[in-house]
BALOBA-1460 file (C-alpha; in Angstrom, 3 decimals):
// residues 116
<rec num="1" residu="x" x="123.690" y="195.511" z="242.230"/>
<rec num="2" residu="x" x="120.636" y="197.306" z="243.349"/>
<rec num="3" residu="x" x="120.073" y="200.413" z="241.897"/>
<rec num="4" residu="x" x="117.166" y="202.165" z="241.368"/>
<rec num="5" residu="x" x="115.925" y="203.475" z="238.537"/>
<rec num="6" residu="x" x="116.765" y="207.188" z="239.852"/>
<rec num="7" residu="x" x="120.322" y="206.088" z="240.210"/>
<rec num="8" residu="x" x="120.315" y="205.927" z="236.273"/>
<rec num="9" residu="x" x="118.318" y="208.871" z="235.928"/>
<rec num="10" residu="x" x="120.547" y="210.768" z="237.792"/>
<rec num="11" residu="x" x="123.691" y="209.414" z="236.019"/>
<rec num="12" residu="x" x="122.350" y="209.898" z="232.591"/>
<rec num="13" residu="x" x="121.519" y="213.681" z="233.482"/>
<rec num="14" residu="x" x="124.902" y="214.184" z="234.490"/>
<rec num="15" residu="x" x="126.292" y="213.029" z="231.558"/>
<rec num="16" residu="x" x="123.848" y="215.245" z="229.764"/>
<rec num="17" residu="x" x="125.510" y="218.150" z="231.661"/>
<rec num="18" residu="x" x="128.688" y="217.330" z="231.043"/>
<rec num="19" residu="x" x="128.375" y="216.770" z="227.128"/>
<rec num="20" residu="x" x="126.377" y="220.385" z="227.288"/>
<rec num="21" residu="x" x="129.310" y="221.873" z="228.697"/>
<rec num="22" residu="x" x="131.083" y="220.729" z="225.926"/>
<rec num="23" residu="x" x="128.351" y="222.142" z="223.553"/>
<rec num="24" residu="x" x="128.377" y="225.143" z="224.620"/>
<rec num="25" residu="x" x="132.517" y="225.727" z="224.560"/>
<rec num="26" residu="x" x="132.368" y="224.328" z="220.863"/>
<rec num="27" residu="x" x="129.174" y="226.808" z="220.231"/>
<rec num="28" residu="x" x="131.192" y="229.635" z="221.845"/>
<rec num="29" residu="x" x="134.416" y="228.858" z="219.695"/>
<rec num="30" residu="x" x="132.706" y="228.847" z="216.128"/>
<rec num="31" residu="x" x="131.151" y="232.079" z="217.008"/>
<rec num="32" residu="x" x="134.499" y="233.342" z="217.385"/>
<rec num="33" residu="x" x="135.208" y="231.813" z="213.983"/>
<rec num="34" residu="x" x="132.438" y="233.227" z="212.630"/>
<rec num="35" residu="x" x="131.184" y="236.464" z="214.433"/>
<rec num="36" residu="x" x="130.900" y="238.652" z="211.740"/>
<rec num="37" residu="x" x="127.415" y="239.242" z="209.611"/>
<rec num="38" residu="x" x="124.120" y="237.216" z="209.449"/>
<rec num="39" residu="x" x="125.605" y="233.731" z="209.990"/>
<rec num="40" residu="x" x="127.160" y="235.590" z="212.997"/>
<rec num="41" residu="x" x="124.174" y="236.876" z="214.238"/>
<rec num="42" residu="x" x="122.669" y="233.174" z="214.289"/>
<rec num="43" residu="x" x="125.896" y="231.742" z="216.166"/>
<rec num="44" residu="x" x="125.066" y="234.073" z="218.759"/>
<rec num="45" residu="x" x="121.432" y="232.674" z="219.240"/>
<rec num="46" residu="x" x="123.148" y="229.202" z="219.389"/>
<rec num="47" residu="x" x="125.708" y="230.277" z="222.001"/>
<rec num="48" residu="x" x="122.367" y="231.688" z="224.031"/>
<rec num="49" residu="x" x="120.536" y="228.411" z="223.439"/>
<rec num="50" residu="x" x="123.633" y="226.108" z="224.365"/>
<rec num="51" residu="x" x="124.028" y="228.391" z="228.003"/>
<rec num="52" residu="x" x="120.290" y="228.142" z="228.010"/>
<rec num="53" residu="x" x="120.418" y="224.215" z="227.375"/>
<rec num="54" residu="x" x="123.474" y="224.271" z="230.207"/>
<rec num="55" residu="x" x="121.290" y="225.828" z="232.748"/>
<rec num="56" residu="x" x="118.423" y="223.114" z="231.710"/>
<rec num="57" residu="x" x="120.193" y="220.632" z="233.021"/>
<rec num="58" residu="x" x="121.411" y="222.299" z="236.467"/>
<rec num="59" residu="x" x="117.846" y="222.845" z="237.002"/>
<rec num="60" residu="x" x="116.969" y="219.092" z="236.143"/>
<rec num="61" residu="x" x="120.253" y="217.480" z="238.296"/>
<rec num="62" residu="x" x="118.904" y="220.289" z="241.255"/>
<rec num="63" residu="x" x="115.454" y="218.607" z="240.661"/>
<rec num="64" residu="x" x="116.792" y="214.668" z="240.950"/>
<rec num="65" residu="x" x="120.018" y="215.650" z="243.695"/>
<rec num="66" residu="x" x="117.795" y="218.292" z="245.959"/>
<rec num="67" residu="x" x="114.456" y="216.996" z="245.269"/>
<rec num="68" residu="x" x="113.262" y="220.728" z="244.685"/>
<rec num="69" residu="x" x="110.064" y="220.827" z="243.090"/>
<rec num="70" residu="x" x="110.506" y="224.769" z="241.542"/>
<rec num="71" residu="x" x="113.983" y="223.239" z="240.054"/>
<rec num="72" residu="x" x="111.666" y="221.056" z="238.216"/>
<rec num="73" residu="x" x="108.612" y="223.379" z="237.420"/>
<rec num="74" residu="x" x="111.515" y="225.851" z="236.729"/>
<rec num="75" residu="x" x="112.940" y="223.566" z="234.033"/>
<rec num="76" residu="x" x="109.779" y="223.346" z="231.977"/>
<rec num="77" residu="x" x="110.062" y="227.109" z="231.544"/>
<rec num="78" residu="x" x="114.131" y="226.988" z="230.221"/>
<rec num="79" residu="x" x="113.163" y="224.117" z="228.037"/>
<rec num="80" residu="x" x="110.914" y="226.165" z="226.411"/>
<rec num="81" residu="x" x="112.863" y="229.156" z="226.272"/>
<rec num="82" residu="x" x="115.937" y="226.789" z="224.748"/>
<rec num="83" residu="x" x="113.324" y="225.302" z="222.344"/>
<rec num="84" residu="x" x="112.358" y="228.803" z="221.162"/>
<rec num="85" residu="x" x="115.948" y="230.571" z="220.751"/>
<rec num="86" residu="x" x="117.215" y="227.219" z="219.273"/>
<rec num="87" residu="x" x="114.379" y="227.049" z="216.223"/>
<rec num="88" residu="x" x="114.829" y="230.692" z="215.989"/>
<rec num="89" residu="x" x="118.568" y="230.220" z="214.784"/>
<rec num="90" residu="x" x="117.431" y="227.858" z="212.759"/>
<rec num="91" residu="x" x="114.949" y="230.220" z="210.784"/>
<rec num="92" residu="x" x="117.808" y="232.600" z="210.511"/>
<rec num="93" residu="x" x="119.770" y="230.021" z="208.855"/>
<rec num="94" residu="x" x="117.409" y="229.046" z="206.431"/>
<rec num="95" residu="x" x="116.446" y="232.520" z="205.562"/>
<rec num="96" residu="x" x="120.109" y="233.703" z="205.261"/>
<rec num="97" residu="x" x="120.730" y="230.759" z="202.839"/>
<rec num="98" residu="x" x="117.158" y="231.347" z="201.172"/>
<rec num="99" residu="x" x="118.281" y="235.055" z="200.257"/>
<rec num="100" residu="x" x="121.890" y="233.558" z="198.973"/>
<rec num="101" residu="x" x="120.178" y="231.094" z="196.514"/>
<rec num="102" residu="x" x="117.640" y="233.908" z="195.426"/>
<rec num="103" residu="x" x="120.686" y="236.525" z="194.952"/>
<rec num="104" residu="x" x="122.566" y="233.417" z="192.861"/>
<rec num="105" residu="x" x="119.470" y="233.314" z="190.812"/>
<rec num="106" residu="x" x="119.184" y="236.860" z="190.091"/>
<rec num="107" residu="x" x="122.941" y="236.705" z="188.921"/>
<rec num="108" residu="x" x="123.023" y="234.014" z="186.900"/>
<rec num="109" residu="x" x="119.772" y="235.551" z="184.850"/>
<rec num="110" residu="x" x="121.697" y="238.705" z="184.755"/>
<rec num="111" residu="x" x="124.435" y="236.821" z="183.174"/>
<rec num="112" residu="x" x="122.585" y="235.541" z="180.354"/>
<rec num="113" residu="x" x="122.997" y="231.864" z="181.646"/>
<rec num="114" residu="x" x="119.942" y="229.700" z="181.914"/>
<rec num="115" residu="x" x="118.809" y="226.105" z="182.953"/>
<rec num="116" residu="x" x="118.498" y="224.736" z="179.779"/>
């Protein structure tokens, strides 16, 4: 069998696509498990980021299938954009949970109880 190494390329990105799909439907349900406040707010940056992530790779299999060069200049730009949203929603995270360990702290020193 002589396929080239685009044949594989191709293949893999499609696969990527598909699995993104998936992503994004699972990212799109747990919102809707979780919509409501600040863990909310960051499932709704992960929803953007997995359509964002989805349109990545229409852009890349429009590049490989097409050969269109703006598909694939194009798709520098959405990987960045996916890139930024995506480590966004991960700063909200961490500074959601950082504010829930501080306001443990301050309750457990309001309840006499210490570390010792």
């Amino acid at each position: 069998m002589n396929s080239s190494p685009a044949t594989y390329f191709g293949i893999l990105n499609f696969l990527t696509f598909g699995i993104s799909i998936i992503a994004a439907v699972l990212a799109i349900d747990m919102y809707g498990l979780m919509r409501v406040g600040q863990s909310g707010r960051t499932w709704r940056i992960l929803v953007v980021s997995s359509v964002i992530f989805v349109l990545l790779q229409v852009l890349r299999m429009a590049a490989i299938l097409l050969d269109l060069e703006i598909a694939n200049e194009l798709s520098q730009v959405v990987a960045l954009i996916f890139a930024i949203a995506f480590a966004y929603a991960f700063y909200r995270q961490r500074t959601i949970y950082s504010h829930k360990s501080e306001d443990e702290d301050d309750e457990s020193e309001d309840n006499g109880e210490s570390d010792q």
